[in-house]
ZADO-1210 file (C-alpha; in nm, 4 decimals, padded with zeros to 6 digits):
<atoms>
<atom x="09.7293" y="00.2223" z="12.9153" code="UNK" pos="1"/>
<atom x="09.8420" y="00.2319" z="12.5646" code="UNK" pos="2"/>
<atom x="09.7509" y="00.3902" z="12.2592" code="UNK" pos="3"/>
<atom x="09.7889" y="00.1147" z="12.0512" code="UNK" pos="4"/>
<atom x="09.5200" y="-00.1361" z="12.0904" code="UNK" pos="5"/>
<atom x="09.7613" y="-00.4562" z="12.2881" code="UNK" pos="6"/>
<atom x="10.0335" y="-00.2187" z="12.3001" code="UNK" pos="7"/>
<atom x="10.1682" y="-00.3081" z="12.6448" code="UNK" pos="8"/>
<atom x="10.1532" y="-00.6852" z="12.5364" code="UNK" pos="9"/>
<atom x="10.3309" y="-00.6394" z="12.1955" code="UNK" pos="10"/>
<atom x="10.6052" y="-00.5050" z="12.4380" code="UNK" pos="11"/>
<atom x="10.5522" y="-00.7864" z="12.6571" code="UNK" pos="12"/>
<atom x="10.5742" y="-01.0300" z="12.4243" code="UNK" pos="13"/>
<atom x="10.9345" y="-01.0697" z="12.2976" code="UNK" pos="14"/>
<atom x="11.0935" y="-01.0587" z="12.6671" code="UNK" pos="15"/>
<atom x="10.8378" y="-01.3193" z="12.8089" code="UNK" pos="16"/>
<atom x="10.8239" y="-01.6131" z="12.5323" code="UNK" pos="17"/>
<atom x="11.1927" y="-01.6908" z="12.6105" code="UNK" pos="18"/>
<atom x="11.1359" y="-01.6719" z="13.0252" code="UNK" pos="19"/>
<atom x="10.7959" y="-01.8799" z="12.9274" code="UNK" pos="20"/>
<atom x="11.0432" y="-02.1161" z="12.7232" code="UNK" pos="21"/>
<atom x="11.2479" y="-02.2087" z="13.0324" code="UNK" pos="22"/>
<atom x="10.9630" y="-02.1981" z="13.2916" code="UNK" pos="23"/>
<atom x="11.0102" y="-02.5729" z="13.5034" code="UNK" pos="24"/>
<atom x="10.7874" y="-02.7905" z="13.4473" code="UNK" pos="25"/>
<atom x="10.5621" y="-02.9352" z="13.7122" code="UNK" pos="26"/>
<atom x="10.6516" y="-03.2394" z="13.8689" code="UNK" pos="27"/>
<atom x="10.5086" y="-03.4920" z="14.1487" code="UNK" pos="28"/>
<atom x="10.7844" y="-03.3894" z="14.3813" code="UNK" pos="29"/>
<atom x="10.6220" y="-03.0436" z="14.4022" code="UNK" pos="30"/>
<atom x="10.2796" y="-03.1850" z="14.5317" code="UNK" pos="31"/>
<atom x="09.9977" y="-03.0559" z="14.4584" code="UNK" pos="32"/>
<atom x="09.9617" y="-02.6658" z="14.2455" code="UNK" pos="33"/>
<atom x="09.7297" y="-02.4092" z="14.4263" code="UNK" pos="34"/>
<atom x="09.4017" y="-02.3126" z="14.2622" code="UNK" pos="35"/>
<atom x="09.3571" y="-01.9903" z="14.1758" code="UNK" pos="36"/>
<atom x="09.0877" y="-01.7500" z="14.1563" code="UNK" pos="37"/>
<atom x="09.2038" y="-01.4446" z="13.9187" code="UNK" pos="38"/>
<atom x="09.0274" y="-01.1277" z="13.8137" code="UNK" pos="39"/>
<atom x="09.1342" y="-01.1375" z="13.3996" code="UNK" pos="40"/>
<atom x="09.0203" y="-00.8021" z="13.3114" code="UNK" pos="41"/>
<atom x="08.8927" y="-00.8130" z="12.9598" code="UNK" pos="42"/>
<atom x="09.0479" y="-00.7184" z="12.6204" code="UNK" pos="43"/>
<atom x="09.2015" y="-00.3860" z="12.7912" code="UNK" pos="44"/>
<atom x="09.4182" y="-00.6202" z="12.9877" code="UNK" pos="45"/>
<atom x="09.6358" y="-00.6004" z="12.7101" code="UNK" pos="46"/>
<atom x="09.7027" y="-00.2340" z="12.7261" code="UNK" pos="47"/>
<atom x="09.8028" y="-00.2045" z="13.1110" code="UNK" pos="48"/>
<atom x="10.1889" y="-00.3208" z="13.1229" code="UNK" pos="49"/>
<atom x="10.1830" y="-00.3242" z="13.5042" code="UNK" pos="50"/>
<atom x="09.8873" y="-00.6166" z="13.5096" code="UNK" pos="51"/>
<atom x="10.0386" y="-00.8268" z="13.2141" code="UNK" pos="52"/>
<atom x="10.3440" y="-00.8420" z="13.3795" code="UNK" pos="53"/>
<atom x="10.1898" y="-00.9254" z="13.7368" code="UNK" pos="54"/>
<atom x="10.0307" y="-01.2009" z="13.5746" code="UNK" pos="55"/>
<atom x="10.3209" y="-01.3170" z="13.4445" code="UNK" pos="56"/>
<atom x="10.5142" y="-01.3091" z="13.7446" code="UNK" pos="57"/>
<atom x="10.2418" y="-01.5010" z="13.9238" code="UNK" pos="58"/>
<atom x="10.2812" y="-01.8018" z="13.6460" code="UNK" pos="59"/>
<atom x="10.6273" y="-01.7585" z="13.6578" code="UNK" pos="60"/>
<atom x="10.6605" y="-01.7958" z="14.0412" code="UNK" pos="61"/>
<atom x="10.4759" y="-02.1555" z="13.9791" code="UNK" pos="62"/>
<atom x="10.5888" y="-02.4940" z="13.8393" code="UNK" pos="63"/>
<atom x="10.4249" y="-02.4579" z="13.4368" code="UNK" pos="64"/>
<atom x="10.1241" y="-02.7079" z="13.4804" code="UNK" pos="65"/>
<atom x="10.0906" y="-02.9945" z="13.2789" code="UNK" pos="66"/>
<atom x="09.7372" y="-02.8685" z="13.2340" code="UNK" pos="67"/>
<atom x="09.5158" y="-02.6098" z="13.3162" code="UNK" pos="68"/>
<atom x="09.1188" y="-02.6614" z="13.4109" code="UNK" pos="69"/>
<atom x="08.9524" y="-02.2790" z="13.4266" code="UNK" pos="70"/>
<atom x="08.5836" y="-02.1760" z="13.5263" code="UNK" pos="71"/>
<atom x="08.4776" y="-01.8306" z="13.3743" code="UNK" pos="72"/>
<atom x="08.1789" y="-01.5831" z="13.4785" code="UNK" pos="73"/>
<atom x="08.1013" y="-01.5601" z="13.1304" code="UNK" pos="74"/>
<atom x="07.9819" y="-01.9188" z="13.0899" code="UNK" pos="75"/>
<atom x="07.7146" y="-01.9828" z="13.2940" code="UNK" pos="76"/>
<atom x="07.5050" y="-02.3361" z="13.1640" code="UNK" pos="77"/>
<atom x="07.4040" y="-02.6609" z="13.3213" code="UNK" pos="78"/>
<atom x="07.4148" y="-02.9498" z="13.2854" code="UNK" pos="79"/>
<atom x="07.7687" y="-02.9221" z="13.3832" code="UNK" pos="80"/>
<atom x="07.9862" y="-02.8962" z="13.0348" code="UNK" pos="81"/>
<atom x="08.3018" y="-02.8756" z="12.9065" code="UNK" pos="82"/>
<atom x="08.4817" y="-02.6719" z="12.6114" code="UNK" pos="83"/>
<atom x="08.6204" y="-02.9002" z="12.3366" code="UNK" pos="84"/>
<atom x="08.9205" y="-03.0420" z="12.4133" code="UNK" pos="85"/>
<atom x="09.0489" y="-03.0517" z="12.0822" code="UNK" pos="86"/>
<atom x="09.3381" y="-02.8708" z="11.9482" code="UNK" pos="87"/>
<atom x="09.3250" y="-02.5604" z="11.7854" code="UNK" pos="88"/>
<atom x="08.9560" y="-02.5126" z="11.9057" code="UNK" pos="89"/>
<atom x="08.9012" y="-02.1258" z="11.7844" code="UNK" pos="90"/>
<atom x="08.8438" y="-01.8686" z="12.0968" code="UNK" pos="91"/>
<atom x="08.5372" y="-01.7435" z="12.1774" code="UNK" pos="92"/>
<atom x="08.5237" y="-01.3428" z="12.1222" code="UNK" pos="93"/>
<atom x="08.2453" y="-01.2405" z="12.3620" code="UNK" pos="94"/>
<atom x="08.3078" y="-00.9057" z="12.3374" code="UNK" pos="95"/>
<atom x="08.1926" y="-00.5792" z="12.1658" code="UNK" pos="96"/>
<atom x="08.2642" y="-00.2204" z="12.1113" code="UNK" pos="97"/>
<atom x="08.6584" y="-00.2576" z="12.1015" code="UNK" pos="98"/>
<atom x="08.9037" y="-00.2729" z="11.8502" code="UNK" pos="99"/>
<atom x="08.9370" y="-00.5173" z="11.5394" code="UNK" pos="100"/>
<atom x="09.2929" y="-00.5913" z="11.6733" code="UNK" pos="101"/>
<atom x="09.1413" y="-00.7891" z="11.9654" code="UNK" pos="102"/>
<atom x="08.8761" y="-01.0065" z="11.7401" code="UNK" pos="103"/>
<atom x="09.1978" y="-01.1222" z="11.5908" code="UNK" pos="104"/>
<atom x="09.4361" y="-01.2672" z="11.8436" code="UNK" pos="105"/>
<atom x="09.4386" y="-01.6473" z="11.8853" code="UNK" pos="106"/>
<atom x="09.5418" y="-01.8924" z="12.1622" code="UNK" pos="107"/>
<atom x="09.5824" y="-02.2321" z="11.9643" code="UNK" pos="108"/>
<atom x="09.6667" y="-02.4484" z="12.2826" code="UNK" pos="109"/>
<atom x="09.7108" y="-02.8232" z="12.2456" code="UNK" pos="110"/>
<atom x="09.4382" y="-03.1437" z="12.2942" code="UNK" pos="111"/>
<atom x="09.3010" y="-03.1427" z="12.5870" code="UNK" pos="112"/>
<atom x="09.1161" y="-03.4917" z="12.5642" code="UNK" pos="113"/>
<atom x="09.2732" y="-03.6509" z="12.9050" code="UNK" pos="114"/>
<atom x="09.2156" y="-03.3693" z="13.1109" code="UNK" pos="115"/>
<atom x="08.8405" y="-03.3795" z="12.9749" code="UNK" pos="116"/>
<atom x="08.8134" y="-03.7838" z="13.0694" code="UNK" pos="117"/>
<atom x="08.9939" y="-03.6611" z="13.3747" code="UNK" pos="118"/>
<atom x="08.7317" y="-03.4113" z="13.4808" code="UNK" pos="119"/>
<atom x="08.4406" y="-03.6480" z="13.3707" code="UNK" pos="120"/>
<atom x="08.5385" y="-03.8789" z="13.5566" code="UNK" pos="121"/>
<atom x="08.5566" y="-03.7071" z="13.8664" code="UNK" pos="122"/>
<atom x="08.2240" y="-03.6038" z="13.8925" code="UNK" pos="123"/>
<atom x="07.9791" y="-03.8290" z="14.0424" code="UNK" pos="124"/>
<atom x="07.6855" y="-04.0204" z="13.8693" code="UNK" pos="125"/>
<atom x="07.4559" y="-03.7543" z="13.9684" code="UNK" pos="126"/>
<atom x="07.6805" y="-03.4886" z="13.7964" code="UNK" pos="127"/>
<atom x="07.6924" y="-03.5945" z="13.4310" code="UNK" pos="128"/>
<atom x="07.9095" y="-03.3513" z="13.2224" code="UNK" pos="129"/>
<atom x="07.8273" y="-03.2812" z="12.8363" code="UNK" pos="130"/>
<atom x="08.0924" y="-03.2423" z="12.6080" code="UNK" pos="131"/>
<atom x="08.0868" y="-03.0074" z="12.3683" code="UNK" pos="132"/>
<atom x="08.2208" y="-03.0482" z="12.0310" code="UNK" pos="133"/>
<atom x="08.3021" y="-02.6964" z="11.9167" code="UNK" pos="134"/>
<atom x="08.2864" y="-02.4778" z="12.2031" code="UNK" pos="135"/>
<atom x="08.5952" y="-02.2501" z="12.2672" code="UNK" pos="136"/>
<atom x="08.7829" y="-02.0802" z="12.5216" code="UNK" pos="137"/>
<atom x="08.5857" y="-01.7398" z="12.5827" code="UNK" pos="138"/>
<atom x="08.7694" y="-01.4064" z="12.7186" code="UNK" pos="139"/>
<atom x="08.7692" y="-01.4881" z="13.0601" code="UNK" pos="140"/>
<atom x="09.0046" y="-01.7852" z="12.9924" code="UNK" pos="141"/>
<atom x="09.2042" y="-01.6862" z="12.7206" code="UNK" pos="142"/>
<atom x="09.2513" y="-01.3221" z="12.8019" code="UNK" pos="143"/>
<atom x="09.4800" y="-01.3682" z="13.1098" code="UNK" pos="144"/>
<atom x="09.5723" y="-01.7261" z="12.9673" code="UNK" pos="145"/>
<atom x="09.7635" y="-01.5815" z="12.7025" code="UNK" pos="146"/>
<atom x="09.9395" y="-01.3252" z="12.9072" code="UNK" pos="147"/>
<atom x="10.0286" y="-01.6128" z="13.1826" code="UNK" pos="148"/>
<atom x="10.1163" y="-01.8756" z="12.9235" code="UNK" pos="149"/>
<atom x="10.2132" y="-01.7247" z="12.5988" code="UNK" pos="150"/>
<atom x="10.2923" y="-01.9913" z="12.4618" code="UNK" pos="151"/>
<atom x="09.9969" y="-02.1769" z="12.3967" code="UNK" pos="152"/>
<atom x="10.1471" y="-02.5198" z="12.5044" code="UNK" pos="153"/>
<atom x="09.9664" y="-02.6307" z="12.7775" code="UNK" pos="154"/>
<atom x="09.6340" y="-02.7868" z="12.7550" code="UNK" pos="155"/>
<atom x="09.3592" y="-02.5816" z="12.8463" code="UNK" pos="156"/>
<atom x="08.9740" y="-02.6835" z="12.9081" code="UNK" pos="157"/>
<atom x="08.6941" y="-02.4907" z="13.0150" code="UNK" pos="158"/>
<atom x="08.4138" y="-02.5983" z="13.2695" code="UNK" pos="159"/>
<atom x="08.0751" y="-02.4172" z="13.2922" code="UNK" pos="160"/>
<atom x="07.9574" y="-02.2889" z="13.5688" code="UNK" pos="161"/>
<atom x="07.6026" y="-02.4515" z="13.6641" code="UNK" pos="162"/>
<atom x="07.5101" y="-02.1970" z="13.9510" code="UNK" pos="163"/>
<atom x="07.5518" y="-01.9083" z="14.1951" code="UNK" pos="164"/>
<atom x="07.4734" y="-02.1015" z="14.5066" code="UNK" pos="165"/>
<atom x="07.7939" y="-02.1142" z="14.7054" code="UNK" pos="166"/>
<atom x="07.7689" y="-02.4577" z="14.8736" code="UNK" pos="167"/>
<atom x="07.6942" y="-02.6372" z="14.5692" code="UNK" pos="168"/>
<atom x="08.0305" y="-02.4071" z="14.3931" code="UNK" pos="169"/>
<atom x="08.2555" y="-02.5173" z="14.6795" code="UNK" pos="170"/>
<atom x="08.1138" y="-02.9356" z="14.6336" code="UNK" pos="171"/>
<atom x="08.2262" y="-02.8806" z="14.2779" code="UNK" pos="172"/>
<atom x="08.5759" y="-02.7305" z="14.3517" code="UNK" pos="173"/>
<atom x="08.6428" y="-03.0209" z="14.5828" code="UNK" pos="174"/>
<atom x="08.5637" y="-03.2791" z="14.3277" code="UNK" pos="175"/>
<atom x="08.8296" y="-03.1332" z="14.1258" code="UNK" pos="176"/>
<atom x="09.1035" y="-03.1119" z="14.3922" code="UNK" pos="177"/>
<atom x="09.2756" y="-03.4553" z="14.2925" code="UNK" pos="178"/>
<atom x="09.3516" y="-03.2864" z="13.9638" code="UNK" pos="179"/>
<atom x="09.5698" y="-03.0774" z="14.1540" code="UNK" pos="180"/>
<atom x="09.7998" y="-03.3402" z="14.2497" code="UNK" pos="181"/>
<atom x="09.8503" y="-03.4442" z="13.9015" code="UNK" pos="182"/>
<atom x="09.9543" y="-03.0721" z="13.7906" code="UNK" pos="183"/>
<atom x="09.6499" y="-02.9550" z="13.6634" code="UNK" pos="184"/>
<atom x="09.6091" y="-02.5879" z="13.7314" code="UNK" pos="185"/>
<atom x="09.2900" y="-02.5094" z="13.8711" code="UNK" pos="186"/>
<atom x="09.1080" y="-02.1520" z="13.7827" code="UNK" pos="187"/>
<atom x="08.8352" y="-01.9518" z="13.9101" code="UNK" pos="188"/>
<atom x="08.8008" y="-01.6641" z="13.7085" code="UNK" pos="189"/>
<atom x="08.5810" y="-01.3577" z="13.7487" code="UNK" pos="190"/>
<atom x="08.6229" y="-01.0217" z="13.8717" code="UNK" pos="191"/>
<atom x="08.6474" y="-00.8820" z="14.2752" code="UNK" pos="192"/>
<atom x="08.4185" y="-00.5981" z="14.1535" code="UNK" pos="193"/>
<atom x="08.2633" y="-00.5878" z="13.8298" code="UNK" pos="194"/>
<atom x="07.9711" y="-00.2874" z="13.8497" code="UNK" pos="195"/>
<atom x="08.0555" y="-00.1722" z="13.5159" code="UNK" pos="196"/>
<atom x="07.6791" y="00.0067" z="13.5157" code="UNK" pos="197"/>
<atom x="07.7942" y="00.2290" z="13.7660" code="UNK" pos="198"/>
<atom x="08.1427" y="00.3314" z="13.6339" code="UNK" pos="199"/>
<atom x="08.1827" y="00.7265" z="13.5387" code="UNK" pos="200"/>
<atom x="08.4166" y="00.8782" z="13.2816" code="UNK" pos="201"/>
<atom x="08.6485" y="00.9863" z="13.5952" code="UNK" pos="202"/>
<atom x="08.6750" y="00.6552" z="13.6783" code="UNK" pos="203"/>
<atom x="08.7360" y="00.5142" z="13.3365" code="UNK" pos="204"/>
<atom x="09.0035" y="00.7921" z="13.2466" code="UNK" pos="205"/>
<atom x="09.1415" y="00.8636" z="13.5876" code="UNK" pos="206"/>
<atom x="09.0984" y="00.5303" z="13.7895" code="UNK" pos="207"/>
<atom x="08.9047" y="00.6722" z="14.0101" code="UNK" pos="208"/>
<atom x="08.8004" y="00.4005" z="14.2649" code="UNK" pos="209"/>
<atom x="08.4194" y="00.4679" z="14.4107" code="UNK" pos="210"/>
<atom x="08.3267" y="00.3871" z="14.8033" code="UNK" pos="211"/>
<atom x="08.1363" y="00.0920" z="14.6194" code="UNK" pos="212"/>
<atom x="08.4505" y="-00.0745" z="14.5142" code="UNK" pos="213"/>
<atom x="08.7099" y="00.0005" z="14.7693" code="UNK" pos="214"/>
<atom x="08.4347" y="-00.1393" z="15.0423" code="UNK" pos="215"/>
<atom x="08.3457" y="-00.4608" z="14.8698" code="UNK" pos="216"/>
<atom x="08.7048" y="-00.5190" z="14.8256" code="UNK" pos="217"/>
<atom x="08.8192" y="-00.4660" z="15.1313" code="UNK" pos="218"/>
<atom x="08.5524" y="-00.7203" z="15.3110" code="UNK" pos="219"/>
<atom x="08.6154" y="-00.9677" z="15.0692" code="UNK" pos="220"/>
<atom x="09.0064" y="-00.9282" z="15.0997" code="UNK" pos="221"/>
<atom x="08.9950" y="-00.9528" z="15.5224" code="UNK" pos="222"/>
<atom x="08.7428" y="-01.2649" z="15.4765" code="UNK" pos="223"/>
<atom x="08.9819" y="-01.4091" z="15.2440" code="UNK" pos="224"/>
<atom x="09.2630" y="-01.3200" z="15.4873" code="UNK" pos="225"/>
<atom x="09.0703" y="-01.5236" z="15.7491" code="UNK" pos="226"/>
<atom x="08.9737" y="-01.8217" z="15.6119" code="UNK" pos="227"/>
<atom x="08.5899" y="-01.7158" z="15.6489" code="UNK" pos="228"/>
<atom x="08.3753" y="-01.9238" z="15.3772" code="UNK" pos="229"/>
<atom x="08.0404" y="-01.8485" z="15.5523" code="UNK" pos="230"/>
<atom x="08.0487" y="-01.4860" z="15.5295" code="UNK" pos="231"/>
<atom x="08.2221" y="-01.5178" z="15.1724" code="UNK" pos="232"/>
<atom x="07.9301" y="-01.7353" z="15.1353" code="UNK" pos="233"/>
<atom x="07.6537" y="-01.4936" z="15.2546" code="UNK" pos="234"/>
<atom x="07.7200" y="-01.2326" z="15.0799" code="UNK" pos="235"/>
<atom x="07.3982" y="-01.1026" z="14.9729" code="UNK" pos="236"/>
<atom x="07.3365" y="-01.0325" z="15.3328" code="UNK" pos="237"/>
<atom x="07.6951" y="-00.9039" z="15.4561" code="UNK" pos="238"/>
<atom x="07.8968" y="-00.7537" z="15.1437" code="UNK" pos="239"/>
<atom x="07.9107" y="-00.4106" z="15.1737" code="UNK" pos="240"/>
<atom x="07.8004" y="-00.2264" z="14.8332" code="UNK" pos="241"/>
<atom x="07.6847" y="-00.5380" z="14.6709" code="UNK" pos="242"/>
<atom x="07.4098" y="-00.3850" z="14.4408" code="UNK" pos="243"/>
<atom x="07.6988" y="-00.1893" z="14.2715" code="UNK" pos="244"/>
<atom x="08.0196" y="-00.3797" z="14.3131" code="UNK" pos="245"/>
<atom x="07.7968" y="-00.6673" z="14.1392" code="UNK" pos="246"/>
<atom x="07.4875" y="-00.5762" z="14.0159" code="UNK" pos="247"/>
<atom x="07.5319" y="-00.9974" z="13.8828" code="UNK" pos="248"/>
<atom x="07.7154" y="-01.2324" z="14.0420" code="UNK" pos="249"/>
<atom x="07.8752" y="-01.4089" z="13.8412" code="UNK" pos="250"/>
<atom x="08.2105" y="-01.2504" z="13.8363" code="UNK" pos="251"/>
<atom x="08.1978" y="-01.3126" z="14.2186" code="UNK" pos="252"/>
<atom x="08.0981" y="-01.6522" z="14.2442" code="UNK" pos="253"/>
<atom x="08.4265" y="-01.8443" z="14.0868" code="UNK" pos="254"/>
<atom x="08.5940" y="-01.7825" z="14.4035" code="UNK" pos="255"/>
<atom x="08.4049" y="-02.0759" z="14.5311" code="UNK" pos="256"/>
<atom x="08.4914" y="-02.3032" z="14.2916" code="UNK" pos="257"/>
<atom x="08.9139" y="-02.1669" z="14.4006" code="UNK" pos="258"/>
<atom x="08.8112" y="-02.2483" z="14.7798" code="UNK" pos="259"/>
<atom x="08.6727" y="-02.5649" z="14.6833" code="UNK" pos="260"/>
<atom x="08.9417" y="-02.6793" z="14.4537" code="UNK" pos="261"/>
<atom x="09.1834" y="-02.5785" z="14.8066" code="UNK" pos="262"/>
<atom x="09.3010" y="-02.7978" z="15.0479" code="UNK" pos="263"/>
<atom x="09.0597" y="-02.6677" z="15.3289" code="UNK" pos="264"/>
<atom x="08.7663" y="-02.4249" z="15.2005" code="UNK" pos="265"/>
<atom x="08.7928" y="-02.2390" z="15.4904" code="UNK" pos="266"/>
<atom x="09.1970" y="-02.1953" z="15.5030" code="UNK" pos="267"/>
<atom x="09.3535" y="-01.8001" z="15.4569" code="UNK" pos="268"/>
<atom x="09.4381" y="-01.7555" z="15.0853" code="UNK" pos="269"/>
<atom x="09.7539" y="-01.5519" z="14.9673" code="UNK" pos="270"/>
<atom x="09.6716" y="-01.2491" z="14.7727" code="UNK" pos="271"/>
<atom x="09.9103" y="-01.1778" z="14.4404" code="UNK" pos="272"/>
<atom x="09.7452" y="-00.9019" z="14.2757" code="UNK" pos="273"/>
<atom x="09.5433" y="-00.6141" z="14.3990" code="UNK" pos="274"/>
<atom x="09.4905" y="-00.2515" z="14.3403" code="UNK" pos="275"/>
<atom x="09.2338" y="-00.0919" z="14.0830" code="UNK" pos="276"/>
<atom x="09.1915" y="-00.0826" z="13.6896" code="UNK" pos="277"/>
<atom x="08.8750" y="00.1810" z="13.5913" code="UNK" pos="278"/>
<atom x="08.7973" y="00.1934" z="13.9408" code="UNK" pos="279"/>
<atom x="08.7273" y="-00.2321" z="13.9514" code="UNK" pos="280"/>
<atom x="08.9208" y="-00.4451" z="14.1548" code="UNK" pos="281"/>
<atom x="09.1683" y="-00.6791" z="13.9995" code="UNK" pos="282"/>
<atom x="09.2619" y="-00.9011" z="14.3524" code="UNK" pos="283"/>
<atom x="09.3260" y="-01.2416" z="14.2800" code="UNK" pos="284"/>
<atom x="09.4188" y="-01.4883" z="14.5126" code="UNK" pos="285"/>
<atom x="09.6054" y="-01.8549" z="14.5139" code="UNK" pos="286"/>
<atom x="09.4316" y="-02.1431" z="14.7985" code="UNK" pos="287"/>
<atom x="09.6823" y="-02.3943" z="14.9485" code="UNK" pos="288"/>
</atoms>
């Protein structure tokens, strides 16, 4: 951690945009890009070096989409809707408590209006999807966004999320898996643990990781290793420290939406980040 607030990514920053500059871009010949669930932190992201530049690596290690689709625990609404695809949109800054420095950083990324007819038109009749005209990008897309893509040239839209159930998560990841094949970057984005209620100051300060955290991660992580959708899936009943590691779900849930989006719901993902910020964990996972 740093300091200054965004330290770590003001020291980021002039290294990455030229990597980011010469990034290939995605083509046909590389079939279809994985979807990927992440865990993007929040505004701290930007102070801890070591995460910024594992998500960087973990762009960099993929063709640069030609677009990216993302699904964020902190927009929960149905009917199904999407962000406005225009350019510029300004960022949503749902957020309090931290620094004026992070109420001011922008991600102007580019239209997005042919992804948005491209997700519209892949849900079915009984699906309609709602446009909105001024919504933005909200931290759990543009956080880790920014740090991935620093650029701000690809086109980014954001889909709500209509519900917690599981089934109905995974239906709506598989309606967007053609997208894949046309370089669209699918994203599930939430957070493997996210009992911020139950943190302490030793945790906060130190890192301390509680039994609450370590256990939730590690069933989710040998579920995930195993292809295992129904016990992902019943995780009310089978999680171990569930009233703590999520005292909501929603930072959970995304991963559906990531299976879904995958070739086969119930294939073994590859794990790119893991380990512990504040005692939360930050695994995050790519599906085939």
């Amino acid at each position: 951690m740093t300091e200054v607030p965004a330290g770590a990514f003001d020291r980021f920053l002039p290294g990455a945009l030229p990597l980011a500059r010469a990034q290939r871009e995605w083509t046909p010949e590389d079939g279809p890009l994985p979807s990927i669930y992440l865990s993007h932190g929040a505004p701290p992201l930007f102070d801890d070096a070591l995460w910024i530049d594992q998500l960087f690596a973990w762009a960099r290690s993929l063709p640069k989409p030609k677009s990216i689709l993302i699904v964020s625990a902190h927009w929960e609404a149905a009917p199904l809707s999407l962000s406005s695809a225009e350019a510029n949109t300004p960022l949503v800054y749902d957020f309090s408590g931290f620094h004026r420095r992070y109420f001011e950083m922008t991600y102007a990324t580019p239209d997005a209006s042919e992804l948005s007819r491209r997700v519209t038109a892949a849900m079915p009749d009984s699906e309609p999807v709602h446009r909105h005209a001024r919504r933005g990008l909200d931290h759990g897309a543009w956080v880790p966004l920014k740090v991935m893509y620093p650029l701000g040239d690809i086109p980014v839209l954001q889909l709500s999320m209509p519900t917690h159930d599981p089934e109905r998560l995974l239906a709506l990841g598989s309606r967007l898996r053609s997208l894949r094949e046309e370089g669209t970057l699918v994203i599930g984005s939430g957070f493997m643990t996210h009992g911020l209620p139950f943190l302490t100051r030793e945790m906060v300060t130190g890192n301390a990781v509680p039994d609450w955290s370590a256990d939730f991660d590690a069933w989710a992580a040998d579920a995930l290793a195993r292809g295992d959708v129904d016990t992902l899936a019943d995780f009310r009943a089978k999680a171990p420290g569930l009233p703590y590691a999520h005292p909501t779900v929603e930072h959970y849930v995304p991963l559906f939406v990531t299976l879904g989006a995958g070739e086969r719901a119930d294939a073994p993902v590859r794990t790119t980040i893991d380990g512990y910020l504040i005692g939360l964990s930050k695994r995050s996972f790519e599906a085939a």
